[in-house]
BATISE-164820 format. One record per residue (C-alpha): residue in three letters; x, y, z. Coordinates in Angstrom, 3 decimals. Example, Ala and Ser with C-alpha at 12.3 -4.5 7.8 and 13.67 -1.06 7.14 Angstrom:
! residues 2
res:ALA, px:12.300, py:-4.500, pz:7.800
res:SER, px:13.670, py:-1.060, pz:7.140
//
This chain:
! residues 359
res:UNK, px:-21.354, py:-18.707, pz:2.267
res:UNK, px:-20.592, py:-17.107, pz:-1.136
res:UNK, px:-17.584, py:-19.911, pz:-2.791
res:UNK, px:-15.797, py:-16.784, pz:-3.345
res:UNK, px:-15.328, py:-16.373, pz:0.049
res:UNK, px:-13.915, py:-19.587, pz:0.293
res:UNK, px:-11.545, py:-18.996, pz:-2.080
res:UNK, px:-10.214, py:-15.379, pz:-1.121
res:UNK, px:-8.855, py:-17.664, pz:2.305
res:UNK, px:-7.758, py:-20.292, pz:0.052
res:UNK, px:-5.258, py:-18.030, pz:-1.800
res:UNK, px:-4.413, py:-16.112, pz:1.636
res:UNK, px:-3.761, py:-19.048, pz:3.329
res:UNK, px:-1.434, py:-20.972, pz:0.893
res:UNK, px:-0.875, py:-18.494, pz:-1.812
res:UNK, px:0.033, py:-15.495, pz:0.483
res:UNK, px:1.008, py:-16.712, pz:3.404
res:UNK, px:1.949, py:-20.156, pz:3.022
res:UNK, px:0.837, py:-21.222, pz:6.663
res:UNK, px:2.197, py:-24.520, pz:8.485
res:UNK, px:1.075, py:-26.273, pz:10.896
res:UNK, px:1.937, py:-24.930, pz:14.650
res:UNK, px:2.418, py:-21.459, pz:13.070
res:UNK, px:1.037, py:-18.292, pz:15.610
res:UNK, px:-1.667, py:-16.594, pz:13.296
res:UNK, px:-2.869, py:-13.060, pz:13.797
res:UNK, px:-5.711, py:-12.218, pz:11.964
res:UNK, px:-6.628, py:-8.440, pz:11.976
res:UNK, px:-10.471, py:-7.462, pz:10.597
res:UNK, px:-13.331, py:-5.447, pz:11.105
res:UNK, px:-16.701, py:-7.261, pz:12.180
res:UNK, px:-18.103, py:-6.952, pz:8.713
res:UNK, px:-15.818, py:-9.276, pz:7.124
res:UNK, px:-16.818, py:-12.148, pz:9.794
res:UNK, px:-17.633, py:-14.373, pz:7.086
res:UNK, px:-14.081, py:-14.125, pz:5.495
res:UNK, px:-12.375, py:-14.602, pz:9.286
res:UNK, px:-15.107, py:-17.906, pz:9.693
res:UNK, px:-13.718, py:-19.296, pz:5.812
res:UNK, px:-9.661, py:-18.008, pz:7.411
res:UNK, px:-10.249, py:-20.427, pz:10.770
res:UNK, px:-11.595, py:-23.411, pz:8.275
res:UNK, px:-8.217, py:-23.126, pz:6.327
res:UNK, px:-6.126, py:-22.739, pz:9.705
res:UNK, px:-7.459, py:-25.194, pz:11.773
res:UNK, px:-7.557, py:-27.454, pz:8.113
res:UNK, px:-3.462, py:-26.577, pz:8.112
res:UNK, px:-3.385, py:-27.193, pz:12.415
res:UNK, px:-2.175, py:-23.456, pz:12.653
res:UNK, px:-2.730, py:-21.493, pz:15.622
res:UNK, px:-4.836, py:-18.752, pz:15.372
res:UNK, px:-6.633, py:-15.722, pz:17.259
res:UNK, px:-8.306, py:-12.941, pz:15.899
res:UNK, px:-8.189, py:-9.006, pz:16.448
res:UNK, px:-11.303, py:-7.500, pz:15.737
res:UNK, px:-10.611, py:-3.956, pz:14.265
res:UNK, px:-12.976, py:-0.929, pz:15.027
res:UNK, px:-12.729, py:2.393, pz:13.791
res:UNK, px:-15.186, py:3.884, pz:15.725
res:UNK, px:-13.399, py:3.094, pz:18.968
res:UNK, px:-9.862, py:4.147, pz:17.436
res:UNK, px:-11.570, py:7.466, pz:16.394
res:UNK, px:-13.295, py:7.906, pz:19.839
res:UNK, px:-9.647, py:7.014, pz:21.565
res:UNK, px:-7.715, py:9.656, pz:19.248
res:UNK, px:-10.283, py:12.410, pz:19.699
res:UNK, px:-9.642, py:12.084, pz:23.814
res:UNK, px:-5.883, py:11.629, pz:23.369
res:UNK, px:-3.599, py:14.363, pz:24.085
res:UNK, px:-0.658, py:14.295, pz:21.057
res:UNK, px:1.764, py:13.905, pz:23.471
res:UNK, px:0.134, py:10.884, pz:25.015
res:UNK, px:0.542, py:8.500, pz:21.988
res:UNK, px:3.342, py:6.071, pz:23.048
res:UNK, px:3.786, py:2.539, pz:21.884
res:UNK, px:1.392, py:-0.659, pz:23.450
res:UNK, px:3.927, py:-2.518, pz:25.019
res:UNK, px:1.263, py:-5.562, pz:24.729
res:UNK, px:0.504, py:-5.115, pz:21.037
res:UNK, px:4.333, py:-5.517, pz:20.246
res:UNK, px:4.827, py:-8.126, pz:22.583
res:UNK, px:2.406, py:-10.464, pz:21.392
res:UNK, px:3.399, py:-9.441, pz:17.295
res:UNK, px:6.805, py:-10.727, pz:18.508
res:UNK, px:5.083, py:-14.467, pz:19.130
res:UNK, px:3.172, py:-13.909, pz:15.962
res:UNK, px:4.351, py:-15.673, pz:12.769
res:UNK, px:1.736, py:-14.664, pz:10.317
res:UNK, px:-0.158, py:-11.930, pz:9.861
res:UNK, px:-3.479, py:-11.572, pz:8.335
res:UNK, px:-4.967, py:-8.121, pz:7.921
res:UNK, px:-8.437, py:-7.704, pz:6.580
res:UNK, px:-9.394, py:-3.949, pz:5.321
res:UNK, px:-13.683, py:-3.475, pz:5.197
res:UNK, px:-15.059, py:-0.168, pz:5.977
res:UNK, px:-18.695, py:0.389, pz:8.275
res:UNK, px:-17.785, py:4.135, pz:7.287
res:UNK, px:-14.796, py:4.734, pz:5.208
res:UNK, px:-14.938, py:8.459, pz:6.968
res:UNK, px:-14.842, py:7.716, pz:10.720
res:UNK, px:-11.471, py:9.224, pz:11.374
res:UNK, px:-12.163, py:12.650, pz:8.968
res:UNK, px:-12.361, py:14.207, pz:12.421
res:UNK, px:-9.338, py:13.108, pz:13.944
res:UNK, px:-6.640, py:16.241, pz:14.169
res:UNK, px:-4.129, py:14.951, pz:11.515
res:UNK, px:-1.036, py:16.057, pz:14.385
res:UNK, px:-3.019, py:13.192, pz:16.351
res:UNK, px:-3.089, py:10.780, pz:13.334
res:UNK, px:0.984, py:11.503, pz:12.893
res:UNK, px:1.292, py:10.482, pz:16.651
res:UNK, px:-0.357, py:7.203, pz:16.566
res:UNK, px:1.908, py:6.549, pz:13.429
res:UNK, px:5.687, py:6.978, pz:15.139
res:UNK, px:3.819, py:5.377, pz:18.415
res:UNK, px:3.026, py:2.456, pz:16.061
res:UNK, px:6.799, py:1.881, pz:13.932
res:UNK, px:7.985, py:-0.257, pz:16.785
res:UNK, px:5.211, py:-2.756, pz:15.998
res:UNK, px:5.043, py:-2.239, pz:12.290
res:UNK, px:8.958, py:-3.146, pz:12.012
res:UNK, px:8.647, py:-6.175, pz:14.131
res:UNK, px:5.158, py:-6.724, pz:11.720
res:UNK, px:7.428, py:-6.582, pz:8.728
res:UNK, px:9.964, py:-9.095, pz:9.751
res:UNK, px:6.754, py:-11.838, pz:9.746
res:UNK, px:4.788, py:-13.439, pz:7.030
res:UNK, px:2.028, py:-11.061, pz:6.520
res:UNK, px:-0.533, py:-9.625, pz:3.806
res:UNK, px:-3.585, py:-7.147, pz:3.621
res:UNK, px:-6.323, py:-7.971, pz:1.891
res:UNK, px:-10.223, py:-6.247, pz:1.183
res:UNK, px:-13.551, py:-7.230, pz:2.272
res:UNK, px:-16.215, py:-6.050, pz:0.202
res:UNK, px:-18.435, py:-3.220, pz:2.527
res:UNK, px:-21.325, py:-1.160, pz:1.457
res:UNK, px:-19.144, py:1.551, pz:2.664
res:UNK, px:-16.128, py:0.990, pz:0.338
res:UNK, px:-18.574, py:0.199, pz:-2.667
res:UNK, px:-20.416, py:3.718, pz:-1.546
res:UNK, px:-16.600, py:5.045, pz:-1.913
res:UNK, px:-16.122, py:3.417, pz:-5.476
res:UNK, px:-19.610, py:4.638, pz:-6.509
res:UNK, px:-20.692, py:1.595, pz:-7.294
res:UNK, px:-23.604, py:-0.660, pz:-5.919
res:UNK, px:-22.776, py:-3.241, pz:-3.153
res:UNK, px:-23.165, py:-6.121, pz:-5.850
res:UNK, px:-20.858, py:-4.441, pz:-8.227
res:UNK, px:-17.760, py:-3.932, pz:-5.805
res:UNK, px:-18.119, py:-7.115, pz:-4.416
res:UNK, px:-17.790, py:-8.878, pz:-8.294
res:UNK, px:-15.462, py:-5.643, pz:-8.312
res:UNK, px:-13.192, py:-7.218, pz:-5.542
res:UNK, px:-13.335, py:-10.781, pz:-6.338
res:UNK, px:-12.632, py:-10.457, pz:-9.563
res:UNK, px:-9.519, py:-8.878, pz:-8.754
res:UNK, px:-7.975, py:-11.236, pz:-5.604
res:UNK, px:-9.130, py:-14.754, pz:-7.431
res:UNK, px:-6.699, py:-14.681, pz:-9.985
res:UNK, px:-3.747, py:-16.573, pz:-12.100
res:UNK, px:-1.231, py:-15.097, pz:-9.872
res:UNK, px:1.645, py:-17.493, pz:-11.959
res:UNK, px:0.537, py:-15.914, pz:-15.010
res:UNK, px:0.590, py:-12.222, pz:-13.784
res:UNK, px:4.147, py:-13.008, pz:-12.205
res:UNK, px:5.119, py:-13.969, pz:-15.365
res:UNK, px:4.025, py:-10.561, pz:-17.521
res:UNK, px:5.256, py:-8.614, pz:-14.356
res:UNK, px:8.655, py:-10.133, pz:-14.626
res:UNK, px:9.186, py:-8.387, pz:-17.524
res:UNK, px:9.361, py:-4.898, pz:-16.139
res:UNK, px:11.589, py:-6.656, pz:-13.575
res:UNK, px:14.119, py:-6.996, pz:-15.287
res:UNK, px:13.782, py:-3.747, pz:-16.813
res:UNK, px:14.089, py:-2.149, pz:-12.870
res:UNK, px:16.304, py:-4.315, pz:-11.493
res:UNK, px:20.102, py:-3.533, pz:-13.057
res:UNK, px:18.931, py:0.380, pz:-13.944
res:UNK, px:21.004, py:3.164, pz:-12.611
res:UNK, px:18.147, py:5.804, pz:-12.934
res:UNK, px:14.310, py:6.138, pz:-13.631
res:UNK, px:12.403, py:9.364, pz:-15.095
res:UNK, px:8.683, py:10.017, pz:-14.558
res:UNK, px:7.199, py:12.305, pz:-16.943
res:UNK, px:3.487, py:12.957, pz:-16.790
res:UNK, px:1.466, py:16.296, pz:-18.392
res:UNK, px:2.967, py:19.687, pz:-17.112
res:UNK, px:3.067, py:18.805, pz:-13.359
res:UNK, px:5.332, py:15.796, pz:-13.580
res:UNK, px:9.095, py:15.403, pz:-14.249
res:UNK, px:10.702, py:13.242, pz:-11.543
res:UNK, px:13.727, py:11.598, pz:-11.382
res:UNK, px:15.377, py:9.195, pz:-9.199
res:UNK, px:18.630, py:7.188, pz:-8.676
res:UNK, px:17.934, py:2.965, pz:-8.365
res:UNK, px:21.270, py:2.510, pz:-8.713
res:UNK, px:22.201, py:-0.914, pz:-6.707
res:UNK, px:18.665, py:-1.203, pz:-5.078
res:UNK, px:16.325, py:-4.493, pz:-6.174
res:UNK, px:13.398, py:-4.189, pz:-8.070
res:UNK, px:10.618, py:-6.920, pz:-6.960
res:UNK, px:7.173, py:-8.774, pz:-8.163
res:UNK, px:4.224, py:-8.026, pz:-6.544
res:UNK, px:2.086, py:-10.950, pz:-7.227
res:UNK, px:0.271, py:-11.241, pz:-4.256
res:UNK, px:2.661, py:-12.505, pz:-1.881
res:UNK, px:2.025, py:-9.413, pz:0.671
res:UNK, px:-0.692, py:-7.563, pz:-0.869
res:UNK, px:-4.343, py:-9.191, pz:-2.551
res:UNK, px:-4.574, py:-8.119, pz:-4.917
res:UNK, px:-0.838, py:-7.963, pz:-6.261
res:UNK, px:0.285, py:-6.228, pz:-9.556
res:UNK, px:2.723, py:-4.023, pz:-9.313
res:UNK, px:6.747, py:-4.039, pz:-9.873
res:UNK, px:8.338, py:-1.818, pz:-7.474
res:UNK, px:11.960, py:-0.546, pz:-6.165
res:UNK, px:12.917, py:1.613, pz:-3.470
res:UNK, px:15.185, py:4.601, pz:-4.821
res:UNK, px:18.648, py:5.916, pz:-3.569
res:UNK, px:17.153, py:8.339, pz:-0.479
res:UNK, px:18.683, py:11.812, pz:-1.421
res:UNK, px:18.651, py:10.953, pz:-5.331
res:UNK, px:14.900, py:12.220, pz:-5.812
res:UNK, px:14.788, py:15.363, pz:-7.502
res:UNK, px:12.500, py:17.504, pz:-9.337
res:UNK, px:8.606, py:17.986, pz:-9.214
res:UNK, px:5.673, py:15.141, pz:-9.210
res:UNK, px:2.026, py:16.170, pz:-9.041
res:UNK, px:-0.301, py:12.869, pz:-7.942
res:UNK, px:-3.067, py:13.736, pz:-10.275
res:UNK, px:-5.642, py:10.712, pz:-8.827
res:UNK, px:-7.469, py:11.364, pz:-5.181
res:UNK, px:-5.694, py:10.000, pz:-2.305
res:UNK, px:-8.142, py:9.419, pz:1.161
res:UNK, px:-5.893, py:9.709, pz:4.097
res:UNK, px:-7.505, py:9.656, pz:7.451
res:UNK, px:-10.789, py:9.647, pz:6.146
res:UNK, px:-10.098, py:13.251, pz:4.299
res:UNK, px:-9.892, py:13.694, pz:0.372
res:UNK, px:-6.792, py:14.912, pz:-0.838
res:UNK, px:-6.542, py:16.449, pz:-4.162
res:UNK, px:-3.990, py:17.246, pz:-6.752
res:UNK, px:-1.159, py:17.029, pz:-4.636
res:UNK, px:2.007, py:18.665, pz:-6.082
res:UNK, px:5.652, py:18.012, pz:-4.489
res:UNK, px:8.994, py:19.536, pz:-5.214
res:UNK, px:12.002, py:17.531, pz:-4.342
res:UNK, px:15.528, py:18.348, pz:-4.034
res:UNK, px:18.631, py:16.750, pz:-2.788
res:UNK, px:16.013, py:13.733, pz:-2.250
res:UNK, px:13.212, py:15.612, pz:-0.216
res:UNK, px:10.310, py:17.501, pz:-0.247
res:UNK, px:11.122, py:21.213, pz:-0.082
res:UNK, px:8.031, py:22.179, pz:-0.875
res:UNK, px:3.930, py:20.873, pz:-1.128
res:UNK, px:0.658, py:21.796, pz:-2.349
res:UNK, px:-3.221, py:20.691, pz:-2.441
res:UNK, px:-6.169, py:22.119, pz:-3.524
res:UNK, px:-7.609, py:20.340, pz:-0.790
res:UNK, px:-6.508, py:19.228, pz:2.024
res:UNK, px:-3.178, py:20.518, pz:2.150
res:UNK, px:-2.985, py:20.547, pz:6.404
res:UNK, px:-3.400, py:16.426, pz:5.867
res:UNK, px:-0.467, py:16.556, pz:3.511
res:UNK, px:1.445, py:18.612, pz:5.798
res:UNK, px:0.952, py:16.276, pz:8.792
res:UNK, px:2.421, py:13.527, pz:6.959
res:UNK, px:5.683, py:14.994, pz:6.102
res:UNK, px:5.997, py:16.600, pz:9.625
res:UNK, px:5.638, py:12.681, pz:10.773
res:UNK, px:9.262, py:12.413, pz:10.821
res:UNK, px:12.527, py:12.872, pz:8.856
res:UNK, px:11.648, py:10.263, pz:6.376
res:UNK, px:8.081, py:11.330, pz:5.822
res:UNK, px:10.245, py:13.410, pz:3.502
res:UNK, px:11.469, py:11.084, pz:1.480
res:UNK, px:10.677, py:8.688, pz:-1.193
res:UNK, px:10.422, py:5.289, pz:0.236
res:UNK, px:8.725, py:3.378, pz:-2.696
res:UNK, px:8.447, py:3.739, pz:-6.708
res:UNK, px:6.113, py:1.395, pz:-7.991
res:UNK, px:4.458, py:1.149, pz:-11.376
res:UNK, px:0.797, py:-0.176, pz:-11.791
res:UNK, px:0.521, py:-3.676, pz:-13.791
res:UNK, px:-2.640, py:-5.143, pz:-13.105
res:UNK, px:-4.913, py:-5.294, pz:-15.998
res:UNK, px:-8.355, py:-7.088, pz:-14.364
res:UNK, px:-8.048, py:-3.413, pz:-12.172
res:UNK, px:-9.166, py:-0.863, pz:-14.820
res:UNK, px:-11.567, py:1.476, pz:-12.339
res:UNK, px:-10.521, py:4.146, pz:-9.885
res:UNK, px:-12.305, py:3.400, pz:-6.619
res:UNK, px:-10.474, py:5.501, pz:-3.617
res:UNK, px:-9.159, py:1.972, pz:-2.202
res:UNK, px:-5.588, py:2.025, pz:-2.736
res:UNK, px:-5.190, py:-1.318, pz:-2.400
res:UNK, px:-6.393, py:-1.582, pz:-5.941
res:UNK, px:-5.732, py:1.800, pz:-7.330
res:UNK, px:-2.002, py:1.202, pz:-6.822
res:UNK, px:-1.916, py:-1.883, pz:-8.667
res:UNK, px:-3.720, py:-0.141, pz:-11.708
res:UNK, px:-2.599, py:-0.308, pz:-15.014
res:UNK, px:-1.249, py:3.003, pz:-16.272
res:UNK, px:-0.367, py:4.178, pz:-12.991
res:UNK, px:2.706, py:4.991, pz:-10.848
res:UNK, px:2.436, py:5.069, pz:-7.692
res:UNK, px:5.519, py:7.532, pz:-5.335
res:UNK, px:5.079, py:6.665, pz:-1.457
res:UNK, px:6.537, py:9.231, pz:1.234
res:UNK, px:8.364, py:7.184, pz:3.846
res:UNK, px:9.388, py:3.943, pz:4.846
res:UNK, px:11.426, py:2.277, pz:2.086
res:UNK, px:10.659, py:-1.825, pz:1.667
res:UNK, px:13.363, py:-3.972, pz:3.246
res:UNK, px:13.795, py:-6.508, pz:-0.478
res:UNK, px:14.586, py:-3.711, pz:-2.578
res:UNK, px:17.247, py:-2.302, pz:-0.269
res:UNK, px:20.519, py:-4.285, pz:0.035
res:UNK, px:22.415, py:-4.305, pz:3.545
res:UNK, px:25.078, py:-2.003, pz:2.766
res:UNK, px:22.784, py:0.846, pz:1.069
res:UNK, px:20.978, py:3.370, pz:3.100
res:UNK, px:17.613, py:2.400, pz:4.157
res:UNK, px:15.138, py:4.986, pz:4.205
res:UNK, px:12.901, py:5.018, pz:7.859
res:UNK, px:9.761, py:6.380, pz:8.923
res:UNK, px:6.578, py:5.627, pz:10.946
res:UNK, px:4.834, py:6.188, pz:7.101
res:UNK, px:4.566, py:5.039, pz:4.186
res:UNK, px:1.933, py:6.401, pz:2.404
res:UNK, px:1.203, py:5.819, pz:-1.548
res:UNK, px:0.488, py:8.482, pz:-3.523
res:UNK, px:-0.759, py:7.663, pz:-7.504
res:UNK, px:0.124, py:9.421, pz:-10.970
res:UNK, px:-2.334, py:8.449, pz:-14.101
res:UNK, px:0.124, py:7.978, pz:-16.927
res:UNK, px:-2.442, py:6.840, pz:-19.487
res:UNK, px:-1.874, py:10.342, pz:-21.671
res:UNK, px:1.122, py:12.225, pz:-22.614
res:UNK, px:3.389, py:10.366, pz:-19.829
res:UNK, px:6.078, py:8.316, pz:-20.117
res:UNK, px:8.806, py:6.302, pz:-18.210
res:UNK, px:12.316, py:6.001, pz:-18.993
res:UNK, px:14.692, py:3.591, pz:-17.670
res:UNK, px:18.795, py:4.605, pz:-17.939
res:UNK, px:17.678, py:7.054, pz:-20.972
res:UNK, px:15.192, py:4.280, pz:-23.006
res:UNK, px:11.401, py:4.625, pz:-22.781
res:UNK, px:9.233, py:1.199, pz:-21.057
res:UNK, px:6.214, py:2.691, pz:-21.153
res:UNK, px:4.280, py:5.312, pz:-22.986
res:UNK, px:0.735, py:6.456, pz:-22.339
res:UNK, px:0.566, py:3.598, pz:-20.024
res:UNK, px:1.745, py:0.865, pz:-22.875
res:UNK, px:5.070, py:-1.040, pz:-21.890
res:UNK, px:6.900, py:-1.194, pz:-24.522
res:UNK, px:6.630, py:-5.706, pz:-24.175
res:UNK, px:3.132, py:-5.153, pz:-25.066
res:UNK, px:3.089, py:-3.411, pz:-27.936
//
């Protein structure tokens, strides 16, 4: 087995997850990351953790949908029942074919999502991250060669996660005590957004691996003005392209794609939230400097934003502020390396992708 291996369940396992012994583990992954799973049970049973495994299939999920009536999506009692015994999560992305579900009616694909919240919510309140497995099908994606997205991949989860905490915390404290944030990017972008009383947080791979991100949730109906997402976004298997939303009062009164607009449409019609801006979160990772279609990474970028319709994330949102809900959450990217620029309460942090603690 590849030592890298070895280490991606290293860092999941103590790192990420920080697993005990006796704890109920749920790993989630697709049969082409059994070697990862086989290095995840060494660590586990090492740790005297409890683990079983769900083996994710996409063909079967897109064969289910495609018989499924919309109507006939409710919640699996069983799934949620046994995430309520679970105490850590483990999910493992991979793809065989990173466009199985391009076929799947995107009113279907909004169903599964509100039939799923129950059992994301009760996911959430757990000790969980998602990580990547390096496919031929995700490398095919990233237009590179299998070799190169696997050195790709690694060389973005086996990090110094202390040391990118400790340049992240910088734009931290930035986030944290600001009253308002504006996005400016080109012609299509001018966004702005009350954070007034929410928490800005680290991602340093604690949930997500890779990490390397800083991110808020902002005030629900504070979002106004336009954003166009000028980066790809693959959502149900489909390509979406140059995205443009208009908000006001804090949600989307308006949308556009030059392609693929009926898949954008289907996730705002998810639910009221779908609406709404559930996530701001600003690209930090420097050892990420390719676009590959795998949000995972793109997100984490460096000169990016990232804007995600729906659910808001339960650290940035105190008790007694409104907490934004949905059966989504779905990231959407801005490239801010060129005539962009992000102000904080009136002062720029960043232009053209520099933060202003790095020039």
């Amino acid at each position: 087995m590849d030592d890298r291996i070895r280490r991606h369940a290293e860092i999941l396992v103590d790192h990420c997850t920080d697993i005990e012994a006796g704890d109920n583990v749920l790993v989630r992954a697709p049969a082409e990351a059994d070697d990862l799973v086989v290095a995840l049970y060494e660590q586990l049973g090492d740790r005297g953790a409890r683990p079983v495994t769900s083996w994710s299939n996409s063909r079967a999920g897109s064969a289910y949908a495609r018989e499924m009536d919309v109507e006939d999506f409710e919640t699996k009692d069983h799934r949620l029942a046994a995430m309520e015994e679970t105490d850590v999560v483990i999910m493992v992305t991979g793809s065989a074919n990173s466009a199985e579900s391009s076929d799947i009616d995107p009113e279907k694909s909004a169903a599964a999502g509100r039939a799923r919240q129950p059992i994301l919510q009760e996911r959430l309140d757990k000790r969980w991250v998602i990580t990547q497995y390096p496919t031929a099908a995700d490398a095919q994606k990233a237009e590179m060669s299998t070799a190169a997205w696997t050195d790709f991949v690694y060389e973005a989860v086996n990090r110094d996660w202390e040391a990118q905490r400790e340049f992240q915390d910088q734009m931290v404290a930035v986030l944290d005590p600001a009253e308002e944030v504006r996005i400016v990017s080109g012609d299509g972008t001018d966004l702005r957004m009350s954070v007034d009383g929410m928490r800005a947080s680290n991602d340093y791979a604690k949930r997500n691996l890779p990490g390397g991100e800083a991110f808020t949730s902002p005030v629900p109906d504070s979002v106004e003005g336009e954003v166009r997402f000028d980066m790809p976004l693959i959502r149900n298997g489909r390509e979406i392209r140059n995205a443009h939303l208009t908000f006001e009062g804090g949600e989307v009164v308006s949308h556009s794609a030059d392609q693929n607009e009926a898949v954008l449409a289907s996730v705002l019609e998810t639910d009221d939230g779908a609406r709404r801006v559930g996530e701001l979160g600003i690209g930090m990772n420097r050892g990420i400097d390719e676009f590959t279609y795998n949000m995972l990474f793109d997100e984490k970028m460096g000169d990016t934003v990232h804007i995600a319709l729906g659910n808001a994330l339960e650290e940035c949102v105190p008790d007694d502020r409104e907490f934004n809900e949905s059966a989504m959450h779905v990231d959407m990217l801005v490239d801010m390396s060129e005539n962009s620029r992000i102000e904080v309460d009136g002062e720029v942090v960043q232009r053209n992708g520099t933060f202003r603690f790095e020039e």
